[in-house]
C-alpha positions as CSV (number, residue, x, y, z in Angstrom):
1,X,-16.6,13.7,-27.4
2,X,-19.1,15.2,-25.2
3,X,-17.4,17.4,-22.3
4,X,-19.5,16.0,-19.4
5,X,-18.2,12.4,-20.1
6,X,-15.2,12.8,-20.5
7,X,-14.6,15.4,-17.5
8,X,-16.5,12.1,-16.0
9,X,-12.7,10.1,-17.4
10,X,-10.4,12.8,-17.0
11,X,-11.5,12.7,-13.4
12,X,-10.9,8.7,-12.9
13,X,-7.9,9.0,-14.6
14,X,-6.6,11.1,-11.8
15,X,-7.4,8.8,-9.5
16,X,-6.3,5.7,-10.9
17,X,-2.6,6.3,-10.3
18,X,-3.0,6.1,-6.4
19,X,-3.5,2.4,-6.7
20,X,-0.4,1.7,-8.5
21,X,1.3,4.3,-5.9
22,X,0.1,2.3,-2.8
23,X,1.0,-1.4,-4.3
24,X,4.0,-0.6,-5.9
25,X,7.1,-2.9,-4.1
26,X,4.5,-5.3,-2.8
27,X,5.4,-8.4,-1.1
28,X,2.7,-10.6,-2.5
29,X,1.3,-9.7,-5.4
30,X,-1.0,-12.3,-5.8
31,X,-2.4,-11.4,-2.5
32,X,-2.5,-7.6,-3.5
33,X,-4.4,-8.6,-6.8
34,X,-6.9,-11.1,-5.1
35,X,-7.5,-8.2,-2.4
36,X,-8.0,-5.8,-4.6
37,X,-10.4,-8.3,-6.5
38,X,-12.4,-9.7,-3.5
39,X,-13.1,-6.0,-1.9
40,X,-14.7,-4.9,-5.5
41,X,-16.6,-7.6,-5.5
42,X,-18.0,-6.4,-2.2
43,X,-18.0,-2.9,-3.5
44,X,-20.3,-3.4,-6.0
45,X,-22.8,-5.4,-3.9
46,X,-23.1,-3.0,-1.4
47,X,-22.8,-0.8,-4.5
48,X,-25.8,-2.0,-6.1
49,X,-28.0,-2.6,-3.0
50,X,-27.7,1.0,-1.6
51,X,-28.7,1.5,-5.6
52,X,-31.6,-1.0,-5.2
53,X,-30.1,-2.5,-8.6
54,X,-31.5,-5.9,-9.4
55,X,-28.4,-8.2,-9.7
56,X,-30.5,-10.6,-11.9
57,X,-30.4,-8.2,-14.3
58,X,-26.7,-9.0,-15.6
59,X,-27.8,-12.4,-17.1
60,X,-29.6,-10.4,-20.3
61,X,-25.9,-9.4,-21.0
62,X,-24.2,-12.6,-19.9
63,X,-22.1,-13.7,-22.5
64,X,-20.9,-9.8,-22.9
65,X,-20.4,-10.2,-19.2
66,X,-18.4,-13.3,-20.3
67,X,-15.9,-12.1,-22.3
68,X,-15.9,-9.2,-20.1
69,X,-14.3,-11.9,-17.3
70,X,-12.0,-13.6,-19.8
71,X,-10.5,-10.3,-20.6
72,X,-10.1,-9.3,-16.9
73,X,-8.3,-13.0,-16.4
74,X,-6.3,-12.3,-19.4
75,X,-5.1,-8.8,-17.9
76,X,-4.6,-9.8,-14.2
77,X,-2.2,-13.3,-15.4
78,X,-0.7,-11.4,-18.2
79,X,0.6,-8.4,-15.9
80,X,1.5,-10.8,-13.1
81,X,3.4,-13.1,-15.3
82,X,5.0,-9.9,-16.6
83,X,6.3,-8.7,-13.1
84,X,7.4,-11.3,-12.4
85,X,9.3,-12.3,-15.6
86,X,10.7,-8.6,-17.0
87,X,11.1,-5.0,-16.3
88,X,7.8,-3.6,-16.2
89,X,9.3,-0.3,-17.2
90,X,9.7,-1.8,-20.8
91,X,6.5,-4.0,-20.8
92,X,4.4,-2.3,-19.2
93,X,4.1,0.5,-22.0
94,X,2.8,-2.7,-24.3
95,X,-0.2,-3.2,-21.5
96,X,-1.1,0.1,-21.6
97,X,-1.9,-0.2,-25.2
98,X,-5.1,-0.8,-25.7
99,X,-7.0,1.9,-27.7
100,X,-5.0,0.9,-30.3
101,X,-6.7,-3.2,-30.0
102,X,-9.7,-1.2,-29.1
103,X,-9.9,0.7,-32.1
104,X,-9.1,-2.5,-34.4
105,X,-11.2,-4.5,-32.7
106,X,-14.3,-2.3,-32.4
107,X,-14.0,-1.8,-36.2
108,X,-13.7,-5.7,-36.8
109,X,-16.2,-7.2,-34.4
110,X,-18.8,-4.3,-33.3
111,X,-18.8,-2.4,-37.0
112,X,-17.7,0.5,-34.7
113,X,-16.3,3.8,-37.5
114,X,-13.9,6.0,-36.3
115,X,-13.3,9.9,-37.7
116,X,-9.6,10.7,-39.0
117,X,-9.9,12.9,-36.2
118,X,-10.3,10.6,-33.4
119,X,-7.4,8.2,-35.1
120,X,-5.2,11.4,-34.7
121,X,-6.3,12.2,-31.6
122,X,-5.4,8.2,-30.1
123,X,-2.1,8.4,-32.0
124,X,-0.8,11.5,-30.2
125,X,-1.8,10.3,-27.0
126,X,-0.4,6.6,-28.0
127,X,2.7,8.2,-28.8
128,X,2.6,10.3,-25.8
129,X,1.9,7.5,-23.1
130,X,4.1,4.8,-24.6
131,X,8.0,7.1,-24.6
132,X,6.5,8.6,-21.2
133,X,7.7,5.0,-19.8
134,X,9.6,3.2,-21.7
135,X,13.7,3.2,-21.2
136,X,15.8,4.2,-24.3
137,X,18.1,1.9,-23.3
138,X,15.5,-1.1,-22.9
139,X,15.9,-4.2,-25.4
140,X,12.2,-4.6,-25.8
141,X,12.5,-8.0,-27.6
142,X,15.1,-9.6,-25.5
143,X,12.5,-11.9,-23.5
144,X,10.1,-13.5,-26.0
145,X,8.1,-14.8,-23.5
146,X,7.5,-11.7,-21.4
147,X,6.8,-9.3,-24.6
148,X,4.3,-12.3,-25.3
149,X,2.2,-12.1,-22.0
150,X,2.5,-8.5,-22.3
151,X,0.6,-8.5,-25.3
152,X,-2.1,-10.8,-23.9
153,X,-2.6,-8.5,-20.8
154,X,-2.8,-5.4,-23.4
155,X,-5.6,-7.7,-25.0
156,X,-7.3,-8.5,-22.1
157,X,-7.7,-4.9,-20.9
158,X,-9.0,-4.2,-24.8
159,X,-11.5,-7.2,-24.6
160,X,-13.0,-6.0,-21.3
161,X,-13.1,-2.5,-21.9
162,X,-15.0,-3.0,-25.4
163,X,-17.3,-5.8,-24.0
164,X,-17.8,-3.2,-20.4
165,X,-19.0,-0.4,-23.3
166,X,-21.7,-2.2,-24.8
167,X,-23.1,-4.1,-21.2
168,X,-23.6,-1.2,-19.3
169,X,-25.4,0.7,-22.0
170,X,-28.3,-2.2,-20.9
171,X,-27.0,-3.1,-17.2
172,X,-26.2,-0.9,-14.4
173,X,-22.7,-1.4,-14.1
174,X,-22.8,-2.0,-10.3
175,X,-24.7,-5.4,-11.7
176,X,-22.1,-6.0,-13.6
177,X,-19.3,-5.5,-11.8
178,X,-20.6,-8.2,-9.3
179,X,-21.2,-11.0,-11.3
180,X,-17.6,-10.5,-13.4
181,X,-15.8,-9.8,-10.1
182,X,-16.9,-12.7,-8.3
183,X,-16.5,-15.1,-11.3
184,X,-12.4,-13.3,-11.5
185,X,-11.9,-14.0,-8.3
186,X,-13.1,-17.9,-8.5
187,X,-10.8,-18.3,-11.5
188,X,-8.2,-16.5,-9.9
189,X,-7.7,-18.1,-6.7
190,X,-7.4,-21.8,-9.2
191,X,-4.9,-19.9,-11.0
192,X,-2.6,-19.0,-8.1
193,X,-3.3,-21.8,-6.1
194,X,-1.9,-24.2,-9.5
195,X,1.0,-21.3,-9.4
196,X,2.1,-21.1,-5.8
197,X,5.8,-21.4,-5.2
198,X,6.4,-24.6,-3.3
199,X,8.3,-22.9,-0.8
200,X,5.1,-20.5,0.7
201,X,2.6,-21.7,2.3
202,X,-1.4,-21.2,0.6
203,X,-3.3,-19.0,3.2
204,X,0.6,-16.8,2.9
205,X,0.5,-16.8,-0.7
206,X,-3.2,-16.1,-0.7
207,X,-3.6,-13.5,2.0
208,X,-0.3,-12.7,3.4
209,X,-0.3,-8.9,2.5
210,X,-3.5,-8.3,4.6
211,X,-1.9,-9.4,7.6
212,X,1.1,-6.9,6.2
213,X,-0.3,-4.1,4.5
214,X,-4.7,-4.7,5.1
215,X,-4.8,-0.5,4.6
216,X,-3.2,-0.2,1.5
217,X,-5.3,-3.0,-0.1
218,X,-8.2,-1.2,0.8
219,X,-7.4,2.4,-0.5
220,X,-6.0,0.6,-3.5
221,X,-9.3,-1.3,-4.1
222,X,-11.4,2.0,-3.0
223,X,-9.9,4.1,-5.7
224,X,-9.9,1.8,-8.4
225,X,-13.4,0.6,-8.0
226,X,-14.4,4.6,-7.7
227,X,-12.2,5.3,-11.1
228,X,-13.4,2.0,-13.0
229,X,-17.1,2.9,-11.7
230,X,-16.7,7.0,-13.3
231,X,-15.5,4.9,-16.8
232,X,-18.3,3.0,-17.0
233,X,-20.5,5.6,-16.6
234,X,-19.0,7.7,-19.1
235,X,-20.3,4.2,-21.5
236,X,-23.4,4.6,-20.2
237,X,-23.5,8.6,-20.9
238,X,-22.4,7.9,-24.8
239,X,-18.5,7.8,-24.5
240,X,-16.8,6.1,-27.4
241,X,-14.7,3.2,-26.0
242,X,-11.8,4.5,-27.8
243,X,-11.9,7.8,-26.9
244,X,-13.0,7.0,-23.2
245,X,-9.9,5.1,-23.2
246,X,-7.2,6.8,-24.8
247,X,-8.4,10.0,-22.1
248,X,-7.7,7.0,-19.7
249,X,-4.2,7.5,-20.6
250,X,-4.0,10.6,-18.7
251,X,-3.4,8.6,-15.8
252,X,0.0,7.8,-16.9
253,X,2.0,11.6,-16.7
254,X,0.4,11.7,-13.2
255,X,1.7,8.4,-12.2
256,X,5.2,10.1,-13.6
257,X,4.5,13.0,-11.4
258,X,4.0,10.9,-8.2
259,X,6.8,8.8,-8.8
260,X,9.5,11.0,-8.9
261,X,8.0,13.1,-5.9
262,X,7.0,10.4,-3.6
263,X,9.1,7.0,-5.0
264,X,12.2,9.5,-6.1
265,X,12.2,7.8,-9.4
266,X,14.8,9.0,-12.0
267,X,14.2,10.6,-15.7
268,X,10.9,12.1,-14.1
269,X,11.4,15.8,-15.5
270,X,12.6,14.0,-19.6
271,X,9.6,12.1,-19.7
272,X,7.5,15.0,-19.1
273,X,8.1,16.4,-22.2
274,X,6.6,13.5,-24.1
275,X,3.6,14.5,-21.8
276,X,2.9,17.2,-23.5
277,X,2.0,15.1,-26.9
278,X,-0.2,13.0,-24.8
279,X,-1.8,16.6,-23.7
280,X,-2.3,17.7,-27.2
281,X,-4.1,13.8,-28.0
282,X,-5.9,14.8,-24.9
283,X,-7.7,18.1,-26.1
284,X,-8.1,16.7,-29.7
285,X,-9.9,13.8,-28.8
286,X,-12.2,16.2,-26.7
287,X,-12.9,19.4,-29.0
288,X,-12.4,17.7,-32.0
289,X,-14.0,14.4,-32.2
């Protein structure tokens, strides 16, 4: 992989973990998720008209763009349902998953070939990422149901990252991110309005955290949008999906890092050592791919 791209990842990955820092323990997560939606959305139009990017554009790549959204909705329900249901300490390891659906698919569907190599390189850091946080102890098939949505969410975040590669290689990814984000948010808001708890009201279940927390929505939508933004570039500069993603993973020892120094979480300093295969993925998925 070329060093400019994926310095271009390396360096989103590092930011990534601050969203999950600053909505971690939320009281509505459906608000934090919509909130997070909705401000991208407005990102990326600001985004693209500072850019002077034609929004119209988008529609050569719509069905892309399409599946692009269904993998986003797939991602968003999945982890929410998976919060809500499990220990996202087990589950969320699954979600995190997806070079490995990336690398099946893109052989499958996009005749995308992959170097023994690369494979070696997204094994290590699979390896890695997945004992960095998941509990010994944890009975990862004990909920059905949960491992189930898990696996949806892990797909979602495969589709959308393989359909993302091949759009903004034609679209600027501003354009992009506008028409998916608005659409997500449409079919979001239908989603958790059928799903509200009887017991809170809409506009609360909706929008309660900005009355609560409006800051932390908006640094946690800032970063992200920044971070996804550096990703798609790196598409757009020749970064194989795979690779691009599995470098993602880098994000994962840092959110370790900030955890135990800022959360106080426990097992911080074991899980470490598992960081240092992720670290040795890392560099052979750079230099020797």
């Amino acid at each position: 992989m070329e060093l400019l791209p994926a310095c271009l990842v390396l360096l989103a990955a590092t930011i990534h973990p601050i969203r999950d820092l600053v909505l971690k323990g939320t009281v509505y997560p459906e608000s934090a998720y919509l909130g997070v939606i909705t401000v991208w959305f407005f990102l990326a139009v600001a985004h693209g008209l500072y850019l002077n990017v034609d929004f119209l554009s988008a529609l050569a790549v719509w069905p892309i763009a399409l599946i692009g959204v269904l993998g986003l909705t797939l991602y968003y329900i999945g982890i929410l349902t998976t919060m809500k249901t499990g220990d996202l300490s087990v589950y969320y390891p699954i979600i995190r998953a997806s070079p490995l659906f990336i690398v099946v698919g893109g052989w499958l569907f996009l005749g995308q070939t992959y170097g023994p190599l690369l494979i070696f390189g997204v094994l290590l850091v699979m390896l890695g990422a997945f004992f960095l946080q998941y509990k010994s102890r944890a009975k990862l098939f004990s909920q059905p149901a949960t491992f189930i949505t898990a696996i949806l969410a892990m797909s979602g975040m495969g589709m959308q990252s393989l359909a993302d590669s091949e759009a903004v290689r034609r679209v600027d990814p501003a354009a992009l991110l506008v028409w998916q984000y608005g659409l997500l948010a449409i079919v979001c808001i239908g989603y958790f309005v059928v799903r509200k708890p009887l017991e809170r009201p809409l506009t609360e279940h909706l929008f309660g955290g900005w009355v609560l927390t409006p800051g932390r929505y908006l640094v946690a939508a800032v970063t992200s949008y920044v971070s996804y933004y550096l990703i798609l570039v790196s598409y757009q500069m020749g970064g194989n999906v795979a690779a691009v993603n599995s470098l993602r993973q880098v994000s994962i020892p840092l959110s370790v890092v900030l955890g135990g120094l800022y959360l106080k979480e426990l097992e911080t300093n074991k899980r470490l050592g598992w960081a240092v295969v992720l670290a040795v993925g890392v560099v052979v998925i750079i230099f020797g791919s």
